[in-house]
Short mmCIF file of the C-alpha atoms (twelve columns), coordinates in Angstrom:
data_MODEL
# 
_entry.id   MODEL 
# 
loop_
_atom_site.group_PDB 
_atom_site.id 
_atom_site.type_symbol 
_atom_site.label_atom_id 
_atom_site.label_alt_id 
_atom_site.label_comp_id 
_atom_site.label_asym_id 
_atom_site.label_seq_id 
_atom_site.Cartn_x 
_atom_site.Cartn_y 
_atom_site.Cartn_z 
_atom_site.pdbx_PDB_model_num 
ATOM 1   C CA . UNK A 1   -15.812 -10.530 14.333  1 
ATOM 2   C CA . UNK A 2   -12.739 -9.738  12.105  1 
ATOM 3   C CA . UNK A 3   -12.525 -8.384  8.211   1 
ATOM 4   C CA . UNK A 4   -12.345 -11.236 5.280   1 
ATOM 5   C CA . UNK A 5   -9.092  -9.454  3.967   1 
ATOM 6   C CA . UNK A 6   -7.464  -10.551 0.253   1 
ATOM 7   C CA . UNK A 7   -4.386  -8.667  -1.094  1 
ATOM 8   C CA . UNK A 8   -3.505  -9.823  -4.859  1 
ATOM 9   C CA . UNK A 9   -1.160  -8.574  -7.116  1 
ATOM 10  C CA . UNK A 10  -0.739  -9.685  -10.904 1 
ATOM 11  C CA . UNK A 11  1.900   -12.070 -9.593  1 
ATOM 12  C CA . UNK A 12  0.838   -13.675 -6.055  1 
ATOM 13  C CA . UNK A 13  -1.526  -13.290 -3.598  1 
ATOM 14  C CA . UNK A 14  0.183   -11.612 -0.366  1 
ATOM 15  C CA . UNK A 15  -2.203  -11.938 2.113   1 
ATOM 16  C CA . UNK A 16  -5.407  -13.830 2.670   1 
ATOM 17  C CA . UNK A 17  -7.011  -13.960 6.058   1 
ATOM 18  C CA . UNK A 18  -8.496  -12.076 9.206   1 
ATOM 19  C CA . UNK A 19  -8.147  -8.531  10.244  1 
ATOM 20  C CA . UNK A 20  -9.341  -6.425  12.788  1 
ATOM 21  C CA . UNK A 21  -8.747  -3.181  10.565  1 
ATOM 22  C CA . UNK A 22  -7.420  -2.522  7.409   1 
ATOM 23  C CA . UNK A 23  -5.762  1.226   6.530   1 
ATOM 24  C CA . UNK A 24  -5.367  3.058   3.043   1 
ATOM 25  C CA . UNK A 25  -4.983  5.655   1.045   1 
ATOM 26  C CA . UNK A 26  -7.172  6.445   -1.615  1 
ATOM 27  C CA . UNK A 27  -7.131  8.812   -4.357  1 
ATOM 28  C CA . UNK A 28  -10.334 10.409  -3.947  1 
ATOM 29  C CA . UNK A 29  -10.955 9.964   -0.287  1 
ATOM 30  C CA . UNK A 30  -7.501  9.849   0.924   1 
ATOM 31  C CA . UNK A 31  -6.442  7.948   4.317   1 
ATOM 32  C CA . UNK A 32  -9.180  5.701   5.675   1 
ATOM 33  C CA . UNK A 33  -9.448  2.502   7.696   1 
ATOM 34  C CA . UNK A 34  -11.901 0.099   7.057   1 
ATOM 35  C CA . UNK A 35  -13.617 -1.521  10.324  1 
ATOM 36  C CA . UNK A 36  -16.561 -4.571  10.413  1 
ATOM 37  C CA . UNK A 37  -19.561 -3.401  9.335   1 
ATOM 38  C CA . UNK A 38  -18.199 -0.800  7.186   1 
ATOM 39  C CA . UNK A 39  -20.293 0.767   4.328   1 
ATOM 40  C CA . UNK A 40  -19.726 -0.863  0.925   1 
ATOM 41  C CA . UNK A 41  -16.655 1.396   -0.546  1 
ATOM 42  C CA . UNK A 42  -15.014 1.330   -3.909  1 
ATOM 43  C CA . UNK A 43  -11.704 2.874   -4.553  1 
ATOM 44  C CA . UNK A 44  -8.902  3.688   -6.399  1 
ATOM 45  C CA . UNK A 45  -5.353  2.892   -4.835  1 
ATOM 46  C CA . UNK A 46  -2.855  5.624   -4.047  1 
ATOM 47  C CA . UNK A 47  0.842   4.802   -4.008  1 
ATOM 48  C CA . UNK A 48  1.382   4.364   -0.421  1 
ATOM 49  C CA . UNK A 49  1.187   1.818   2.623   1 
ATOM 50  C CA . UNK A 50  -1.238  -0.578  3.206   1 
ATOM 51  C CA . UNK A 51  -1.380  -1.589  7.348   1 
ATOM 52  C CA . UNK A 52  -3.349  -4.650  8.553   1 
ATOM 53  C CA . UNK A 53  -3.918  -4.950  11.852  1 
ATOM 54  C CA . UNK A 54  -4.674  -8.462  12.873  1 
ATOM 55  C CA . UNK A 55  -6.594  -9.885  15.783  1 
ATOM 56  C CA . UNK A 56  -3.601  -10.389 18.176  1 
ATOM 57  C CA . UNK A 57  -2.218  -6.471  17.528  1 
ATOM 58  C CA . UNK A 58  0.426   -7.406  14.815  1 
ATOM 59  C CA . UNK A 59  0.165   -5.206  12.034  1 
ATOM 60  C CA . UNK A 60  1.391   -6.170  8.692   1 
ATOM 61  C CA . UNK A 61  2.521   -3.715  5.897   1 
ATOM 62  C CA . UNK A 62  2.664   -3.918  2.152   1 
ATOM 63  C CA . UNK A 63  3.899   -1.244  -0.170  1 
ATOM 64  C CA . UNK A 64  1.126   -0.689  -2.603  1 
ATOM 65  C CA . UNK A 65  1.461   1.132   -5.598  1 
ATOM 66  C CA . UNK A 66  -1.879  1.694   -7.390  1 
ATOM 67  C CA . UNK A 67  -4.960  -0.518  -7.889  1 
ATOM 68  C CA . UNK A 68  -8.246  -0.713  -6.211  1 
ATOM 69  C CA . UNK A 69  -9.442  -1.535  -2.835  1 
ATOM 70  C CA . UNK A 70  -13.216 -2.935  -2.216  1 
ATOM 71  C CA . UNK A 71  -15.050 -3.763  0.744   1 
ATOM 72  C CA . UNK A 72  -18.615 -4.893  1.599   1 
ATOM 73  C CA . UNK A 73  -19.978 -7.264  3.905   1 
ATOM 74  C CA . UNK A 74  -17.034 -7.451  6.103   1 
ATOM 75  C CA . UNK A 75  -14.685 -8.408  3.449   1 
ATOM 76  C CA . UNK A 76  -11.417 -6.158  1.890   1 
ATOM 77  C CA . UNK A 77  -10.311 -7.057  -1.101  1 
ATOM 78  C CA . UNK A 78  -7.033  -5.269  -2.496  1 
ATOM 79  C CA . UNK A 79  -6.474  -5.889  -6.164  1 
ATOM 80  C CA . UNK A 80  -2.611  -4.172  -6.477  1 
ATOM 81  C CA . UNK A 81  -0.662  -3.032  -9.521  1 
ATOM 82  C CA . UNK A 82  2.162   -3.866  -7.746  1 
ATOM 83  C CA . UNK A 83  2.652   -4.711  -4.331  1 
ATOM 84  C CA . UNK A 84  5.338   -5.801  -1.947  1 
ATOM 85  C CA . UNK A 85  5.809   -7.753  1.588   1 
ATOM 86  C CA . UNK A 86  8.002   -5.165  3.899   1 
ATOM 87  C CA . UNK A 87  10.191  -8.265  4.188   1 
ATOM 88  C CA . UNK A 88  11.159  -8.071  0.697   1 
ATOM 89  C CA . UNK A 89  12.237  -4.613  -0.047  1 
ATOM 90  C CA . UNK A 90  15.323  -4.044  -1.300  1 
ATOM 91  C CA . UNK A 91  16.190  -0.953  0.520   1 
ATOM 92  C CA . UNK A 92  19.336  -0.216  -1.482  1 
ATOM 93  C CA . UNK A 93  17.642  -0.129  -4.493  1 
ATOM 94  C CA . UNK A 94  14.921  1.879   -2.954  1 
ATOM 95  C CA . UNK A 95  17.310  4.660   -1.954  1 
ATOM 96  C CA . UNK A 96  18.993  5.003   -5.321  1 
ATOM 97  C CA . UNK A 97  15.750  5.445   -7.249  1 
ATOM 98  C CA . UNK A 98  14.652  8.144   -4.635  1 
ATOM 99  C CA . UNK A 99  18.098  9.624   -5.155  1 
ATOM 100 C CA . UNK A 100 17.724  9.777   -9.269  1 
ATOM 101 C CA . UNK A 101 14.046  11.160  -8.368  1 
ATOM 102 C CA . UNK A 102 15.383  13.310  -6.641  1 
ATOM 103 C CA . UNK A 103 17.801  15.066  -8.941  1 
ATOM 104 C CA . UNK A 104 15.359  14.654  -11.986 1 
ATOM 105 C CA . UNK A 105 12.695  16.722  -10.038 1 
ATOM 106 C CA . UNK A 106 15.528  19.257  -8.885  1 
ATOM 107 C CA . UNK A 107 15.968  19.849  -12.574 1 
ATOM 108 C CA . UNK A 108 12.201  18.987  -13.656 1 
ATOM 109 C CA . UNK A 109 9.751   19.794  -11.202 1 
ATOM 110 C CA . UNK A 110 7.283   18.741  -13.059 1 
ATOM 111 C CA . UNK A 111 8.252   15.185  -14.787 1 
ATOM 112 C CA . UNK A 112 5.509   13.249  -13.886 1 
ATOM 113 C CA . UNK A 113 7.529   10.047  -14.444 1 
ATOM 114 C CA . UNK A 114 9.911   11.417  -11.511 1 
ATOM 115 C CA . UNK A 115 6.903   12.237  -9.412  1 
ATOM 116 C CA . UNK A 116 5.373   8.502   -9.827  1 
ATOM 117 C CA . UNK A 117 9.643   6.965   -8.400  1 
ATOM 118 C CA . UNK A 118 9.763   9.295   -5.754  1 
ATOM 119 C CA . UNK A 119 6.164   8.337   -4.640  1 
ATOM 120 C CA . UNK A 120 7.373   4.421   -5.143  1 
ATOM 121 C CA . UNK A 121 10.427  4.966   -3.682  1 
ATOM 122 C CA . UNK A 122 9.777   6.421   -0.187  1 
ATOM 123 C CA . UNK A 123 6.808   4.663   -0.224  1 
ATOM 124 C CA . UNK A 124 9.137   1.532   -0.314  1 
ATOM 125 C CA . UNK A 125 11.365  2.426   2.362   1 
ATOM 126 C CA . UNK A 126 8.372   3.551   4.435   1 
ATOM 127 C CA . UNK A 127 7.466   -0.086  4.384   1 
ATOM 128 C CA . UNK A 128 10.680  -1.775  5.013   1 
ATOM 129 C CA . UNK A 129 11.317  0.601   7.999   1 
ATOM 130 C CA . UNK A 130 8.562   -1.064  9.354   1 
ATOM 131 C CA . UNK A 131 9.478   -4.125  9.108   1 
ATOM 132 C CA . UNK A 132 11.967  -4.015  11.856  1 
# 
């Protein structure tokens, strides 16, 4: 028996079928995979990668960055700030912003706002490096 998995963001849903697992981070309970017949679990999204493994040992990866994951009765449901298909990543882009991060926090180790792009940033590249 496999998961009832939903992944939405304000603008699409990205995924909406079976999984045999489902892995995240959270804020309070940090890394965790979610198996059938999991407890009921509320929590709150960190900014980091999201793996599905499906039935036939695929695993699918979404850059996440924030929200809220839920699961009881064998069903995950992501609701995402933002999140992104590993196919779509602009990797470029993704570099540059960890570069400016980079040199902000080398100035500013404590700008928050440089913190949050990093975090988005390799979490972005993560992704897309797994895509191939």
């Amino acid at each position: 028996m496999a998961l009832q998995v939903q992944l939405v963001s304000p603008e699409q849903v990205l995924f909406e079928g079976e999984a045999d697992m489902v892995v995240v981070r959270t804020l309070q309970e940090g890394d965790g995979a979610f198996l059938t017949g999991h407890a009921p679990f509320l929590g709150a999204l960190a900014t980091w990668p999201i793996e599905l493994v499906l039935s036939d040992g695929t695993r699918r990866v979404f850059a996440v960055h924030g929200g809220f994951v839920e699961v009881s009765n064998d069903r995950v449901t992501i609701l995402s700030d933002v999140a992104e298909l590993s196919e779509i990543i602009d990797v470029e882009r993704a570099e540059q912003a960890k570069v400016r991060a980079e040199e902000i926090l080398v100035r500013e180790p404590d700008d928050f706002v440089a913190q949050d792009a990093l975090a988005r940033a390799t979490t972005r590249l993560d992704v897309a490096s797994r895509a191939g």
